[in-house]
N, C-alpha and C positions, 0 to 999 in steps of 0.2 A: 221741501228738500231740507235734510238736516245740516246745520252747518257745522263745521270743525272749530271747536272753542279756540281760541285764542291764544290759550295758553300751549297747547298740543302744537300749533304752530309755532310757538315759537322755540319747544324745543325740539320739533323736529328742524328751525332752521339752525340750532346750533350745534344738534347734530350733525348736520350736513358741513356746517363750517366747520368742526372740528375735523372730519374725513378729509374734506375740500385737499389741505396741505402734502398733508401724508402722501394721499393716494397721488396727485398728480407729479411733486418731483418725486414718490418714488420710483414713480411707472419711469420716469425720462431714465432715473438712475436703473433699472431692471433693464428696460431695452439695452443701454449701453452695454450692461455687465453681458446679455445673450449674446451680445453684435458681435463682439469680444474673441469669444469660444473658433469661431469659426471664419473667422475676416482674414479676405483672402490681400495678397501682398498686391501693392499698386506698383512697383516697378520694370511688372514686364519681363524678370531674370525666368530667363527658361535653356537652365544646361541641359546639356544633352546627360540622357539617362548614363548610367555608370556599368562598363563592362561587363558581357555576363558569361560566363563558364556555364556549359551543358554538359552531364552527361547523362548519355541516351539511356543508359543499362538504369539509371536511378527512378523510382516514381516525379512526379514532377508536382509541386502543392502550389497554388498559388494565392495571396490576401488579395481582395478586391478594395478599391479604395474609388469610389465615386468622383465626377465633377466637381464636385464641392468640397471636398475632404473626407474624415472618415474618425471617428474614436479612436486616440492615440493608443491608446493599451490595447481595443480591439483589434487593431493593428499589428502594434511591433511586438506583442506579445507570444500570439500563434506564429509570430514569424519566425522571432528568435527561439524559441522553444525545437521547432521545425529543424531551421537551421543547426543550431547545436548537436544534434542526432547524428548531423549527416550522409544521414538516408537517404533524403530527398533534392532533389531540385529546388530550389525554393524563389519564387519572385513576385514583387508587387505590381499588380496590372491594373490597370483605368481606361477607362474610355479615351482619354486624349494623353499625351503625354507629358504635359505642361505640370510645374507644379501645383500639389493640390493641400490644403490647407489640414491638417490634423491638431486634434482637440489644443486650443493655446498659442496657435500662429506656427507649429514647427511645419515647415514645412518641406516635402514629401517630394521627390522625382519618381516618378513611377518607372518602375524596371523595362516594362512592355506595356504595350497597347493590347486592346482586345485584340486588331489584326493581327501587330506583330507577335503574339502569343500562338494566336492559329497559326501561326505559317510556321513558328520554331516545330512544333508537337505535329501538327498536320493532323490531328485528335482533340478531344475534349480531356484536359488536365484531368491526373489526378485525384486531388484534392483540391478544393475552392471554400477559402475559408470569408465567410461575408462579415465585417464589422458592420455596425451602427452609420449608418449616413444621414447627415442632417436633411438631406430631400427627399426621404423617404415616403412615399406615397403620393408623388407630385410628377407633373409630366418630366420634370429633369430626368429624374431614376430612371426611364422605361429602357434607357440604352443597357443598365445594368442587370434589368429585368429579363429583358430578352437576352442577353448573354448567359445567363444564369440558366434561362430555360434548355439555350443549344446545349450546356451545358452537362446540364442534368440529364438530357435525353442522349449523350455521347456515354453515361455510365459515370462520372463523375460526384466522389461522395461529395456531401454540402454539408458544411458545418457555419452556422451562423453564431454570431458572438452579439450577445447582450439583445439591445433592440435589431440585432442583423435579422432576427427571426419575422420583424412587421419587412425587411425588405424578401425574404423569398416567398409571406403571406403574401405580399401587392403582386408579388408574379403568379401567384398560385401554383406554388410547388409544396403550400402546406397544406393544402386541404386536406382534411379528412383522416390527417394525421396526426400525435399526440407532439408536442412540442412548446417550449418552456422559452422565455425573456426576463428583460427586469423587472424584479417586483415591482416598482415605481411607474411603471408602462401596459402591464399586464393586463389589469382592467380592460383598460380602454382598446388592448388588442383583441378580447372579450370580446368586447363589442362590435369590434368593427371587423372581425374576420371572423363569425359564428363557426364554419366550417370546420377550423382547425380546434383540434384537442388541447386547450391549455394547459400545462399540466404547472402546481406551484410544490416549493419545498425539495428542492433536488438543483444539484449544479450542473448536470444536462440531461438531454433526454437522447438516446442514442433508438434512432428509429431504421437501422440497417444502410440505406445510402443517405440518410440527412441525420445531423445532432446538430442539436440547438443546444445553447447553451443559456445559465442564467448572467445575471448581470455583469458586464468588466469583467473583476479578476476573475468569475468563473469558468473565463473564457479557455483561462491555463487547464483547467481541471478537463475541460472539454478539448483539448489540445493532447494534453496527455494519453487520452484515453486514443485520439486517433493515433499518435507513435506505437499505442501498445496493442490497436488494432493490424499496422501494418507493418511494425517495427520491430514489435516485440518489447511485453514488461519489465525488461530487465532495462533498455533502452530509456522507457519511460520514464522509470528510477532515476534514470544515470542524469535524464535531462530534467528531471524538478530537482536532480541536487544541484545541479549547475547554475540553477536560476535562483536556489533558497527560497524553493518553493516546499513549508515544511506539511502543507495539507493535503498531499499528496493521497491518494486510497486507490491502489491497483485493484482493477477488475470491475471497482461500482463505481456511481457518482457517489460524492460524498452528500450528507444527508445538508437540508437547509432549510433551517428555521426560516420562514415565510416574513419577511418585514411590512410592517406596514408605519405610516406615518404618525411620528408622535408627535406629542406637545414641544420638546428638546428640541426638536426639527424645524421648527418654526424660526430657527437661528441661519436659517437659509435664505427666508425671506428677509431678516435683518441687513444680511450680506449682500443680498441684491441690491435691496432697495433704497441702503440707508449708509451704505458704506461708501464715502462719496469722497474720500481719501484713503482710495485704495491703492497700497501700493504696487509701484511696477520693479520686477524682479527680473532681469536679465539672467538669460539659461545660455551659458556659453556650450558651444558646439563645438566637440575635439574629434580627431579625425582616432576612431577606434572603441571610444564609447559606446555600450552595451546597450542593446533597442531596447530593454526593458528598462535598465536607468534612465535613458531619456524619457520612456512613459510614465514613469512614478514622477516626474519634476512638474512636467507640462499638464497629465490627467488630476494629481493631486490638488494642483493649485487649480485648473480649469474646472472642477467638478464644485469645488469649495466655493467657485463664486468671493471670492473674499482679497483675491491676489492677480494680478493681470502678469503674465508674462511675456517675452521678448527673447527671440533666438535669436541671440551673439554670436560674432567670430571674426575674428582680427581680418578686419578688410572683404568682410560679410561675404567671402571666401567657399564654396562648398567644401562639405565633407564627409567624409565616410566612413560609419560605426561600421562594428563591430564583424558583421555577416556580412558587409559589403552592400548595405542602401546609402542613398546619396541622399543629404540632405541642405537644406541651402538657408543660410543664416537671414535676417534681416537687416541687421546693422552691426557697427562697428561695436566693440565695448565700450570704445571712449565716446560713442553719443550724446552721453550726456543728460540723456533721459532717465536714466534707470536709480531704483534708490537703493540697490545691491545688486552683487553677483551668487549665483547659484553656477557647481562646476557640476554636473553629473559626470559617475564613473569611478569606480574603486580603484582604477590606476591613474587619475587623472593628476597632473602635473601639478605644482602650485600657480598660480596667478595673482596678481595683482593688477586691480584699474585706476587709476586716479583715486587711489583712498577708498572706494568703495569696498564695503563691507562684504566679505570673500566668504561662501557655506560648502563645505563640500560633503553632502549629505550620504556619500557610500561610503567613509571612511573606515567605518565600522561594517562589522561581518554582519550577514542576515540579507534579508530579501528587500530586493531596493526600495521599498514604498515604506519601512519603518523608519527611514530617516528623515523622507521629506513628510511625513506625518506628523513627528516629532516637529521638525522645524514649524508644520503650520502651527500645531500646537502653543507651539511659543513664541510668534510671532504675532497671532488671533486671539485664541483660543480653543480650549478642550472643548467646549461643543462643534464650534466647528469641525475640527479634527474627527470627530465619530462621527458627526453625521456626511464627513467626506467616505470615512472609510465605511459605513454605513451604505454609501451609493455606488461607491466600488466594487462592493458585496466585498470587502476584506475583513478577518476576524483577526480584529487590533483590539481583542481584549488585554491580550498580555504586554500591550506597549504599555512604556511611561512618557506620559502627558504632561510635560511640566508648565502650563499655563493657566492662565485663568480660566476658573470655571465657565464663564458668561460674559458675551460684549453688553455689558452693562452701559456703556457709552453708546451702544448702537440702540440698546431700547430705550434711553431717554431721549434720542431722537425725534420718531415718531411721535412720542408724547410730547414733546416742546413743541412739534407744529400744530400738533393737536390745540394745545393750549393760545398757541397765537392764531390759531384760525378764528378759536370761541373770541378773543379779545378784539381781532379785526370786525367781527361781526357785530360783536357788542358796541363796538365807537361808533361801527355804520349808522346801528337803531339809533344812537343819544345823538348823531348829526340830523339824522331822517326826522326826531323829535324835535328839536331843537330850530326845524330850520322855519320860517317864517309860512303863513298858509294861507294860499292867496283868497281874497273877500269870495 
């Protein structure tokens, strides 16, 4: 038998040591950062859902938001878009009616239950727009799954947002059909749902009673298109100007360069792994605030991995934006946890907390994610900042980015553990040499 020189072992043990550090507090600091996104509130507040106004002559559209929660933007996005028309009915239903966690801890009363939904319509809705849910493909979803299917068999169009499309795959309501997700997930829905027609490079695919949409924001795009399927494109217009929504394309999806992963992007695993003072940014809750300003605060910093947030509000109080959802704070702003405030909302009041550092990122005109973009920009970094809006599928070519190119702090990280793992290992051997060898 050949053996392994000596030398070969011992750098492959100092390769190993070198790895050793990096990988294991990074991993501890990754889990945290994923736990993060979607951790549901331990106090048990469960208001009752917030009034709803029907009327019967209008279509009735409803977002679905899961057990677990749901992609903030995939969310209040189609909803507010919906809402602004005012065409439709519009409301958020779940399986239970407790609150439910969306992308950043904001969290969500759901309007109606799957029952109490059937019993208002006595029909299958609509519209049923499905965001991204983090239990996707796991026995939690199948309550969502099977609602989906009563659904779709009552006549009911389906439009799924971002990864919403791996949840009407797991029901099988995309088989065999051509339909589109996030680039960054796409593969592997490839793989694991052969049946369905993948289709990449377009922001949805409009398949007669289901469109898929591609990632986040091209949810809007895919929103749009159902107001000017049932609304009328003048409507459409009227609702991407209200949101400063400037990528608007009546009649097609707009075209999409296909992303895939670069080298630049590797500033995400930095952020996970190695950003281990990261700060916490409290998102005050005002009673009137606009669902899409709240998802440019919570999804920009949730996506980015790089900023943990906390929904505020004076005596952690519920409230209610803009179309009338309920949503319910977790603490006061004077907690005392937080290392600034963030106000979403272009009419939002001024505030002050205890000195803390006040942003109020819609102050300025345009579409609400160019400010909290900006801000991460300069609070991080311009890499991060693209590769947020990169994951967003948002085109923030024409923002200005005043920050540092590179968390050059966060790669000497890695390499300093790197370096003390080789030195730990190295004092190991001159002990293990060193030490006396029994006769």
């Amino acid at each position: 038998m050949r053996t392994v020189p000596r030398v070969t072992v011992t750098v492959l043990g100092f390769l190993l040591a070198a790895l050793a550090l990096p990988a294991g507090l990074g991993a501890l600091t990754a889990t945290s950062a994923f736990g993060e996104r979607y951790a549901a509130r331990t106090d048990g507040a469960a208001p009752a859902a917030a009034p709803l106004r029907h009327d019967p002559a209008k279509p009735t559209a409803v977002v679905v938001v899961g057990e677990y929660g749901a992609v903030v933007s995939d969310t209040l996005a189609p909803y507010e878009i919906l809402a602004t028309t005012g065409a439709f009915n519009v409301y958020t239903v779940a399986p239970a009616g407790h609150p439910v966690p969306l992308t950043g801890g904001l969290d969500l009363v759901p309007d109606l239950t799957f029952a109490e939904l059937d019993r208002l319509l006595g029909a299958a809705a609509d519209v049923v727009v499905v965001p991204a849910l983090p239990d996707v493909g796991e026995s939690t979803s199948k309550p969502v799954g099977d609602w989906l299917n009563r659904q779709a068999a009552g006549g009911s169009l389906l439009v799924s947002v971002c990864n919403g499309a791996a949840v009407l795959a797991s029901a099988g309501l995309l088989d065999g059909r051509p339909a589109t997700a996030h680039w960054l997930r796409i593969d592997g829905y490839e793989d694991r749902h052969p049946a369905v027609d993948w289709v990449r490079g377009t922001r949805y695919v409009d398949d007669g009673d289901i469109i898929t949409t591609a990632g986040i924001l091209s949810g809007i795009d895919g929103t749009l298109h159902v107001v000017e399927r049932l609304a009328g494109p003048e409507a459409a217009a009227k609702a991407a100007q209200a949101i400063g929504w400037r990528h608007y394309h009546a009649g097609t999806a707009a075209s999409l360069v296909q992303a895939h992963f670069r080298p630049a992007d590797t500033v995400v695993g930095l952020n996970t792994a190695f950003r281990w003072d990261r700060s916490t940014t409290g998102v005050l809750l005002t009673d009137g605030v606009g669902e899409i300003e709240l998802a440019s605060v919570f999804d920009t910093f949730g996506q980015s991995l790089a900023v943990s947030t906390l929904a505020v509000g004076p005596g952690a109080e519920p409230v209610r934006s803009r179309h009338g959802l309920k949503f319910v704070p977790r603490a006061d702003p004077s907690a005392g946890e937080l290392d600034r405030l963030m106000v979403p909302g272009a009419r939002a009041a001024d505030h002050r907390y205890l000195g803390l550092e006040t942003v109020y990122p819609h102050r300025d005109p345009g579409f609400a994610f160019d400010g909290v973009l900006q801000d991460l920009s300069r609070t991080t970094d311009n890499a991060t900042a693209r590769w947020t809006a990169k994951i967003l599928e948002y085109p923030a070519d024409d923002l200005t980015l005043t920050g540092s190119a590179w968390p050059w702090t966060l790669t000497l990280r890695p390499l300093g553990l790197a370096v003390l793992g080789v030195l730990a290992a190295f004092g190991l051997i001159r002990i293990g040499r060193r030490a006396p060898r029994k006769p």
